[in-house]
OpenMM code with the backbone's topology and positions (N, CA, C; nanometers):
from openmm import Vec3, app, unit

residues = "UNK UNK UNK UNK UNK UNK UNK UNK UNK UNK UNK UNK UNK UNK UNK UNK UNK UNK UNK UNK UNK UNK UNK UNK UNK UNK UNK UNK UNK UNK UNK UNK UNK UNK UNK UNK UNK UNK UNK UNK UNK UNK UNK UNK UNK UNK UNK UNK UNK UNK UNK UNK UNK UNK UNK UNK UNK UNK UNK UNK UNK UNK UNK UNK UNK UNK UNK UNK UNK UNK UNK UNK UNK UNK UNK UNK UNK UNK UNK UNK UNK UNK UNK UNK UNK UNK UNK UNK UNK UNK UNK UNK UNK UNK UNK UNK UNK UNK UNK UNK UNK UNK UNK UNK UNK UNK UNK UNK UNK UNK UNK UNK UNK UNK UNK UNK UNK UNK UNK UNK UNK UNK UNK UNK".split()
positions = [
    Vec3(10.2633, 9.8632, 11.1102),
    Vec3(10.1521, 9.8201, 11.0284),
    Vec3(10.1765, 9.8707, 10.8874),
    Vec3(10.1849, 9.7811, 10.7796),
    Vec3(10.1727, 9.8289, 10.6515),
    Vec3(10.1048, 9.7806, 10.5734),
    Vec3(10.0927, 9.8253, 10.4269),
    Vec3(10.0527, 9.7061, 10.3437),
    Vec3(10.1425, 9.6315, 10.2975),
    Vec3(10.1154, 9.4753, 10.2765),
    Vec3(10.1973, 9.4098, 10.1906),
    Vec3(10.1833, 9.4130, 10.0237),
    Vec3(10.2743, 9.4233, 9.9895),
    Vec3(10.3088, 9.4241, 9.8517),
    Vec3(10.3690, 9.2968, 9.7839),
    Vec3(10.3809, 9.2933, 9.6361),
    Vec3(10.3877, 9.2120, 9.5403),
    Vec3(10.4994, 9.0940, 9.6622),
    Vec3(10.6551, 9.1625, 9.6707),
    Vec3(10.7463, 9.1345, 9.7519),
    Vec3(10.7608, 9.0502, 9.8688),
    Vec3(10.6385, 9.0821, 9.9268),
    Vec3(10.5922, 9.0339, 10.0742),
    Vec3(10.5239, 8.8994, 10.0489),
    Vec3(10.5182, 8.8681, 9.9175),
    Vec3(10.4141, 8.7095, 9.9361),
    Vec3(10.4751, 8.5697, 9.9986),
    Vec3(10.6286, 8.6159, 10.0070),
    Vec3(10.6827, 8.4617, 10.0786),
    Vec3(10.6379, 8.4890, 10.3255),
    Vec3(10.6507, 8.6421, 10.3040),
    Vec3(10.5708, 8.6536, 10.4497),
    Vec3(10.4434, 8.6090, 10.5182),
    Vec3(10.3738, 8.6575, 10.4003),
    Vec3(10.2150, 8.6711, 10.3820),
    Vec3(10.1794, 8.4923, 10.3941),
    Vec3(10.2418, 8.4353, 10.3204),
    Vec3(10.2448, 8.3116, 10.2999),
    Vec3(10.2826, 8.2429, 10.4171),
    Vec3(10.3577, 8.2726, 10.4563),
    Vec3(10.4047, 8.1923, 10.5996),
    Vec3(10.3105, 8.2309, 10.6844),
    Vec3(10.2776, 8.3598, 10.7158),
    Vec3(10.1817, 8.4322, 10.8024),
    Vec3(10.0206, 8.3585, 10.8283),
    Vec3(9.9851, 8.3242, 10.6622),
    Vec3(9.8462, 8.2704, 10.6625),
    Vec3(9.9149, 8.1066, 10.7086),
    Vec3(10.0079, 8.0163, 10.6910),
    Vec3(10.0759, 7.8979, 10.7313),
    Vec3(10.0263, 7.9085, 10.8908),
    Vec3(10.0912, 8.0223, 10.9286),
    Vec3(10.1233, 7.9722, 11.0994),
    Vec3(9.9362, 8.0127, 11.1652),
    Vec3(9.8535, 8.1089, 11.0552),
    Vec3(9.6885, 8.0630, 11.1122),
    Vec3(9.6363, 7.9464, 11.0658),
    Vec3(9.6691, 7.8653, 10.9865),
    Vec3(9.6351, 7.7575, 10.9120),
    Vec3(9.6715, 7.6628, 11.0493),
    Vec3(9.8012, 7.6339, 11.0793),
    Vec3(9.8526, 7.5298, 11.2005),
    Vec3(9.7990, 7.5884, 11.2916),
    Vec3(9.7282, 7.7331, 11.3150),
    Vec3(9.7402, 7.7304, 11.4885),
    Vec3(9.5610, 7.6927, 11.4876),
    Vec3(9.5072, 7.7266, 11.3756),
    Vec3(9.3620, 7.6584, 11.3784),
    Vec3(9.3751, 7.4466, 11.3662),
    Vec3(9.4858, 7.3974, 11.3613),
    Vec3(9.4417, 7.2554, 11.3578),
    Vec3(9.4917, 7.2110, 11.2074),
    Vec3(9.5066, 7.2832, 11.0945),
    Vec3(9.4991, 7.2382, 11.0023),
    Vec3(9.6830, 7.1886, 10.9632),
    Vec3(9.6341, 7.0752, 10.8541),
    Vec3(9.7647, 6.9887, 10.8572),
    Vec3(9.8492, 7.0084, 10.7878),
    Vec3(9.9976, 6.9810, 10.7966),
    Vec3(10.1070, 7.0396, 10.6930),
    Vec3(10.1020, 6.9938, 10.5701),
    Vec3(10.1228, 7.0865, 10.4563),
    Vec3(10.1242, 7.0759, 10.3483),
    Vec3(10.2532, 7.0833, 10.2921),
    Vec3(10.3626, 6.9928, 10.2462),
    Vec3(10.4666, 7.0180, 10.1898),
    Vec3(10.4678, 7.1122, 10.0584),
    Vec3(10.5212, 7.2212, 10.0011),
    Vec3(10.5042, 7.2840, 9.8903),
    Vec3(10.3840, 7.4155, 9.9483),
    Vec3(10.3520, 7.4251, 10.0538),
    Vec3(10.2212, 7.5348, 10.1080),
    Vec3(10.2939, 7.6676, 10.0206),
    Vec3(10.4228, 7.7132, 10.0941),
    Vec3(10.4259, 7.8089, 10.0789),
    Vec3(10.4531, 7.8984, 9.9332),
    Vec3(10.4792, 7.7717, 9.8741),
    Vec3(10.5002, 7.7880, 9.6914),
    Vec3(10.3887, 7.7993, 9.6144),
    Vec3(10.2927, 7.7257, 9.6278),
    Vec3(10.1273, 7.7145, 9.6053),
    Vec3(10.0533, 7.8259, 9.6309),
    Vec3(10.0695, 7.9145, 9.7398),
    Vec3(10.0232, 8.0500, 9.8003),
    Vec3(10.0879, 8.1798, 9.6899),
    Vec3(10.2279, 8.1562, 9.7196),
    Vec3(10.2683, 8.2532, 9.6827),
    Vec3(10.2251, 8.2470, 9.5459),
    Vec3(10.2169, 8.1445, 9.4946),
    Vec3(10.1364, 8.1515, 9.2979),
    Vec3(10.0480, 8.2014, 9.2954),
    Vec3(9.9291, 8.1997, 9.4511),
    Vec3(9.8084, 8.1844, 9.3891),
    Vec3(9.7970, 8.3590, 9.4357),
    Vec3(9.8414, 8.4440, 9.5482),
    Vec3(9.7835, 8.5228, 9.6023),
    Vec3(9.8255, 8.6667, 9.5242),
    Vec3(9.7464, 8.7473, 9.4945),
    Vec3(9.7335, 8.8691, 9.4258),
    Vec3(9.6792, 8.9994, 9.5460),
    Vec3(9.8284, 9.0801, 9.5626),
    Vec3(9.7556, 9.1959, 9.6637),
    Vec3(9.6805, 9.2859, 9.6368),
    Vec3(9.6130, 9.2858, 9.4853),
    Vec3(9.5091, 9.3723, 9.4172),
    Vec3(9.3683, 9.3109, 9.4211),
    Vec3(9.3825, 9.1568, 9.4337),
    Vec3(9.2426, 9.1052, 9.4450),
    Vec3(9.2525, 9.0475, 9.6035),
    Vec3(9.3384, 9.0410, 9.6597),
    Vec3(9.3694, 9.0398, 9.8337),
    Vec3(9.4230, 9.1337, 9.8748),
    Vec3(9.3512, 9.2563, 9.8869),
    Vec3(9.4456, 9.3348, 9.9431),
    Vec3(9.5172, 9.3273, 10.1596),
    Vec3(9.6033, 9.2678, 10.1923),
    Vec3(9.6428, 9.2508, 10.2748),
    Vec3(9.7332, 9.3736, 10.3428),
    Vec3(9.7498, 9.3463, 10.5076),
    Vec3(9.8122, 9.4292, 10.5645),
    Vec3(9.9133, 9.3025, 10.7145),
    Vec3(10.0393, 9.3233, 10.7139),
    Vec3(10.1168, 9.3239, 10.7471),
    Vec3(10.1360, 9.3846, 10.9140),
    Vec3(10.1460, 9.3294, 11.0126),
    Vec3(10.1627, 9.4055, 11.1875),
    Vec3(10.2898, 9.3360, 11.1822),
    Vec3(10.3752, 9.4311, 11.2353),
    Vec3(10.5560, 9.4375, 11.2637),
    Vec3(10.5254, 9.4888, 11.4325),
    Vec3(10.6278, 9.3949, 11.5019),
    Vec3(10.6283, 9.4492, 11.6642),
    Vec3(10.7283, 9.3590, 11.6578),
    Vec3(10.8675, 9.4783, 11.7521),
    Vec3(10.9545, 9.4377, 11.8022),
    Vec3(11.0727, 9.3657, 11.7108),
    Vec3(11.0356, 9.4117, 11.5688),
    Vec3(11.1050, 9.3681, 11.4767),
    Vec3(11.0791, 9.2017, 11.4048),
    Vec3(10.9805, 9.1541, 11.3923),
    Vec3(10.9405, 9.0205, 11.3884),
    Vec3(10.7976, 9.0746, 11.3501),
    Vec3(10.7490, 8.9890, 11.2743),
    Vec3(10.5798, 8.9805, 11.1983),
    Vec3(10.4873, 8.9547, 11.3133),
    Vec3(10.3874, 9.0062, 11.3574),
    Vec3(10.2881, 9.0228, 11.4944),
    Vec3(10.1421, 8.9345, 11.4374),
    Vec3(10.1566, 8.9460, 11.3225),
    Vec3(10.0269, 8.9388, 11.2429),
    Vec3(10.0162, 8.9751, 11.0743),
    Vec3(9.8507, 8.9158, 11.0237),
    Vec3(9.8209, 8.9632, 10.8914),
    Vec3(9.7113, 8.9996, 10.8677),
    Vec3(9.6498, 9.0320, 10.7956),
    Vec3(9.4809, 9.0528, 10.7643),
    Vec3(9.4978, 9.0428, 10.6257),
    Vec3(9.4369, 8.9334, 10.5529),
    Vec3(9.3869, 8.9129, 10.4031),
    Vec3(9.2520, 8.9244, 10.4264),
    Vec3(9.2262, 9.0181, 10.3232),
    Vec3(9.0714, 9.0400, 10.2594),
    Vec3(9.0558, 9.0398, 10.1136),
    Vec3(8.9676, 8.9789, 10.0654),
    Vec3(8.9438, 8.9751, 9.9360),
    Vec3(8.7919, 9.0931, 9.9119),
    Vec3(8.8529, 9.1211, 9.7569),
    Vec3(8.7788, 9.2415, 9.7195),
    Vec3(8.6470, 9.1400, 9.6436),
    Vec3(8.5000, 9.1640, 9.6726),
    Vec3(8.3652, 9.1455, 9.6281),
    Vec3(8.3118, 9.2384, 9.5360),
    Vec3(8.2615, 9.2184, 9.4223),
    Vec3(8.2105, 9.2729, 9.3240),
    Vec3(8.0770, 9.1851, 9.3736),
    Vec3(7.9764, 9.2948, 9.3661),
    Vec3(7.8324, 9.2745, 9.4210),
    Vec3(7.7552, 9.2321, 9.3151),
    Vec3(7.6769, 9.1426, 9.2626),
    Vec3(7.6142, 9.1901, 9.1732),
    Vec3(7.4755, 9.2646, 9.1831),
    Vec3(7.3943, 9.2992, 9.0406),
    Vec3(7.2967, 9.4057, 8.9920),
    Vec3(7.2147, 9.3450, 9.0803),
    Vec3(7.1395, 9.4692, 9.1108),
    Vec3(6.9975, 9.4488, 9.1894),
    Vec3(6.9706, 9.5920, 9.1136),
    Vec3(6.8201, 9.5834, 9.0989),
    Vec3(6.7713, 9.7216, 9.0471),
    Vec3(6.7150, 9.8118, 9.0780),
    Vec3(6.7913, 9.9288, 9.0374),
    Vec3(6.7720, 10.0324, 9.0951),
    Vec3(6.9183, 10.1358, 9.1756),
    Vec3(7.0424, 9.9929, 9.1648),
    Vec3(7.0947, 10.0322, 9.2944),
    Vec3(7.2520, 10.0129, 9.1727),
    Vec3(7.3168, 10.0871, 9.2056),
    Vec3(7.4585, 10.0702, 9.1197),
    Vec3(7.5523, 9.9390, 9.2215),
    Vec3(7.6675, 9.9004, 9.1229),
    Vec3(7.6796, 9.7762, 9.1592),
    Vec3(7.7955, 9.8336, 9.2785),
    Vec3(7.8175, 9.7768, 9.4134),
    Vec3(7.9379, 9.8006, 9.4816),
    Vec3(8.0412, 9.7619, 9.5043),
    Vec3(8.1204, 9.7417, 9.5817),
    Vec3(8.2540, 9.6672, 9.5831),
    Vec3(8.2736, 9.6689, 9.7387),
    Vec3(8.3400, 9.5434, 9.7755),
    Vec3(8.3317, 9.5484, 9.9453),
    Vec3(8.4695, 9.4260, 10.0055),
    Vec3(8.5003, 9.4714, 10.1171),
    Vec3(8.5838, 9.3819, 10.1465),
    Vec3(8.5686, 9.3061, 10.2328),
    Vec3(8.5635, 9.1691, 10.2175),
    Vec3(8.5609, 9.0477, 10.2802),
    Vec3(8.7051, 8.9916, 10.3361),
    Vec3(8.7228, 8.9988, 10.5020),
    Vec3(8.8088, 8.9253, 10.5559),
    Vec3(8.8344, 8.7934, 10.5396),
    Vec3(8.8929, 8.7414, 10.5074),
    Vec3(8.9403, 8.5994, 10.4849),
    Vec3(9.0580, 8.5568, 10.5707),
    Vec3(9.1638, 8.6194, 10.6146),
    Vec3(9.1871, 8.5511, 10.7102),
    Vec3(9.2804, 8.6632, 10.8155),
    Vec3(9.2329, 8.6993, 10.9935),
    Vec3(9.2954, 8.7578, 11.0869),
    Vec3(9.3480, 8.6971, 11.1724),
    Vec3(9.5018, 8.7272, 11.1555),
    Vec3(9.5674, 8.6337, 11.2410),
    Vec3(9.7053, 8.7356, 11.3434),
    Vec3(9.6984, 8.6522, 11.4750),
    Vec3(9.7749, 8.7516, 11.4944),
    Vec3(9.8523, 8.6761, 11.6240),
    Vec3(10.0083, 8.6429, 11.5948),
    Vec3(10.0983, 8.5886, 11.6140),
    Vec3(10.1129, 8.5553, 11.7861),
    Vec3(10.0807, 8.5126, 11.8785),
    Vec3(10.0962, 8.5753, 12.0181),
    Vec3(10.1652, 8.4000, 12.0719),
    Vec3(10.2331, 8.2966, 12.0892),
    Vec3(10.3043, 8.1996, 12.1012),
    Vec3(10.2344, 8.0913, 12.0251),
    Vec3(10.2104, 8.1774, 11.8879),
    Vec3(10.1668, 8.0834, 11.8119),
    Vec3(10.0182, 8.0520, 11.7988),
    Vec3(9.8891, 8.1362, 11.9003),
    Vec3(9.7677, 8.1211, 11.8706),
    Vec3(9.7384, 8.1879, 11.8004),
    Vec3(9.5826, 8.1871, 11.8079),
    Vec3(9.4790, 8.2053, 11.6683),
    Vec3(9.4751, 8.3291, 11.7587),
    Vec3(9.4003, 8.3936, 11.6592),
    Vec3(9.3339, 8.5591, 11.7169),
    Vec3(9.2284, 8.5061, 11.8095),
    Vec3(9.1434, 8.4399, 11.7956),
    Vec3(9.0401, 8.4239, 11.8811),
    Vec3(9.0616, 8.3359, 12.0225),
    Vec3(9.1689, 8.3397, 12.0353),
    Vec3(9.2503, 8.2866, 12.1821),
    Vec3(9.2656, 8.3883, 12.2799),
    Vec3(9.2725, 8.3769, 12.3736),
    Vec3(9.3237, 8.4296, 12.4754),
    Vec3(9.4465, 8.4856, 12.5149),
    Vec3(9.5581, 8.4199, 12.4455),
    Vec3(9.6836, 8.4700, 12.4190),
    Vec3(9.7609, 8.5452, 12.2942),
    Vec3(9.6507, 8.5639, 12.2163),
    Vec3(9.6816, 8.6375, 12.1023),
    Vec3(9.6116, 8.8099, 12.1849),
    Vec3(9.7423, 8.8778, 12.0697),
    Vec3(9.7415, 9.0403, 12.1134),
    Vec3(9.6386, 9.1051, 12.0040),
    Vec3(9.5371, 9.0752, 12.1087),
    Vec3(9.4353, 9.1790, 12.0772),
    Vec3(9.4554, 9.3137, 12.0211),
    Vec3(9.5886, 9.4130, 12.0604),
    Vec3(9.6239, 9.5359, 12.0002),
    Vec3(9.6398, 9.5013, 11.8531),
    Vec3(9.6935, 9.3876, 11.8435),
    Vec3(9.7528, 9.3688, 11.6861),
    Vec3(9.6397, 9.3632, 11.5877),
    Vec3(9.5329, 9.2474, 11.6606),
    Vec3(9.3979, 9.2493, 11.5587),
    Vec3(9.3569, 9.3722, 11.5305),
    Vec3(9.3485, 9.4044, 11.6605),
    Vec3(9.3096, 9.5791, 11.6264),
    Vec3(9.3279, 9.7165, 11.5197),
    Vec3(9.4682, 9.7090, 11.5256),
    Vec3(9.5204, 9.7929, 11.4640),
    Vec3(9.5440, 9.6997, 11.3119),
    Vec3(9.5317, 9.5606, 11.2582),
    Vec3(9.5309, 9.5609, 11.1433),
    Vec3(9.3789, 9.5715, 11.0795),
    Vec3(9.2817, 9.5522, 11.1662),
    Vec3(9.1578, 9.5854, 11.1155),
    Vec3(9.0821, 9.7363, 11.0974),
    Vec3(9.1876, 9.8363, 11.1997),
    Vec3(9.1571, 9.9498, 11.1545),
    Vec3(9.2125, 10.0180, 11.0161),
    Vec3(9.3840, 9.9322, 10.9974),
    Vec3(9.4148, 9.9808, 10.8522),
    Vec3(9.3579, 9.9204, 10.7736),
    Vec3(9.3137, 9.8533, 10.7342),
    Vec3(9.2113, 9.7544, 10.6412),
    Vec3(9.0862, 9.8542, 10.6061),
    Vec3(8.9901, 9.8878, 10.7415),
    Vec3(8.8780, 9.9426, 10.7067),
    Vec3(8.9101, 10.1174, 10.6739),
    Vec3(9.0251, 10.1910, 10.7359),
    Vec3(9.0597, 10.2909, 10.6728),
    Vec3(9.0871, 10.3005, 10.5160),
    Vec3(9.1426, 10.2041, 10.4817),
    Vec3(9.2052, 10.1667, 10.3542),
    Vec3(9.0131, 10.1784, 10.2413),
    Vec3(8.9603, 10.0851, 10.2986),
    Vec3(8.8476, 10.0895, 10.2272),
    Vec3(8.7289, 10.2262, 10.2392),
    Vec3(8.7516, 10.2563, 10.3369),
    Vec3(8.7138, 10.3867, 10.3505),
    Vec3(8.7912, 10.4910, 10.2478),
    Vec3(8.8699, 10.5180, 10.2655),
    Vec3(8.9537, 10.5980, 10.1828),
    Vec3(8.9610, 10.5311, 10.0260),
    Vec3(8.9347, 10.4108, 9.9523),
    Vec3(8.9124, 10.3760, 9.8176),
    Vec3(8.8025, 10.3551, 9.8081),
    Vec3(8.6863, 10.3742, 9.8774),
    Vec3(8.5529, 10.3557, 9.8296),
    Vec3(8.4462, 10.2315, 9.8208),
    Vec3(8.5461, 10.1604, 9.9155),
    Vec3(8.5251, 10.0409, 9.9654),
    Vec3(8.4163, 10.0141, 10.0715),
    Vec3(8.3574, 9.9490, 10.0784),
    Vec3(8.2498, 9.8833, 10.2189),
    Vec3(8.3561, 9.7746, 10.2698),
    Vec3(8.3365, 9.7721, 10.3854),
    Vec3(8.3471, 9.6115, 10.4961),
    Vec3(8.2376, 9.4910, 10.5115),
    Vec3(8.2484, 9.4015, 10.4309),
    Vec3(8.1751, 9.3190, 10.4646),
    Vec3(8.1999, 9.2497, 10.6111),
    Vec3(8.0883, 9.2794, 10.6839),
    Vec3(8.0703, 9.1913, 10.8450),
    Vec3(8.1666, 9.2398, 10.9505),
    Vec3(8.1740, 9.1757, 11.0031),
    Vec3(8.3023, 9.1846, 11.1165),
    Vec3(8.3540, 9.0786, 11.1137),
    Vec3(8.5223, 9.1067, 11.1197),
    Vec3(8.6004, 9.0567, 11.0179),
    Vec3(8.6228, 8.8918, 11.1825),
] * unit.nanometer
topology = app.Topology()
chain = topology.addChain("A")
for resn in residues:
    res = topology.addResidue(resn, chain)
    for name in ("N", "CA", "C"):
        topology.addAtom(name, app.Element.getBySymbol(name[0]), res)
């Protein structure tokens, strides 16, 4: 389990690809060029599951700036956007996806925000 970095966006990219196809959604020629332009691991901060030498999984979350309500200072929180986790190609919410993997990338995620001062928005 790590974080991904600047480096990692042609992974990350494929990674969110293969939850994109295993939810139904249709091929995009150019996907993985389009991603890698668009995705920033400072305003997504993502994490990376390695098993057995091969990518297991990803977790992208995007960082929320709350706005003012009064009385209350403004917060910052992280919103899952997309958990995916590699098991013959299903979605996390299958039956054949490895539950250990969701697991353990949602605990480095919410450690991560724990430790920068971060909230979790929902369950991811």
């Amino acid at each position: 389990m790590r974080r991904a970095v600047v480096a990692d966006a042609l992974v990350v990219a494929a990674l969110r690809l293969q939850s994109a196809r295993a939810a139904g959604a249709p091929t995009e020629p150019g996907f993985l060029d389009r991603f890698t332009a668009a995705w920033d691991p400072g305003r997504h901060p993502t994490w990376v599951a390695e098993q057995d030498g091969s990518h297991a999984g990803v977790l992208i979350a995007q960082v929320v700036t709350d706005l003012p309500w009064p009385g209350q200072a403004i917060g910052r929180r992280l919103q899952v956007v997309t958990l995916y986790a590699s098991a013959d190609s299903a979605e996390i919410h299958s039956a054949a996806a490895d539950p250990a993997v969701a697991e353990a990338l949602t605990t480095a995620m919410t450690t991560w925000a724990h430790d920068t001062g971060l909230t979790v928005a929902g369950p991811p």
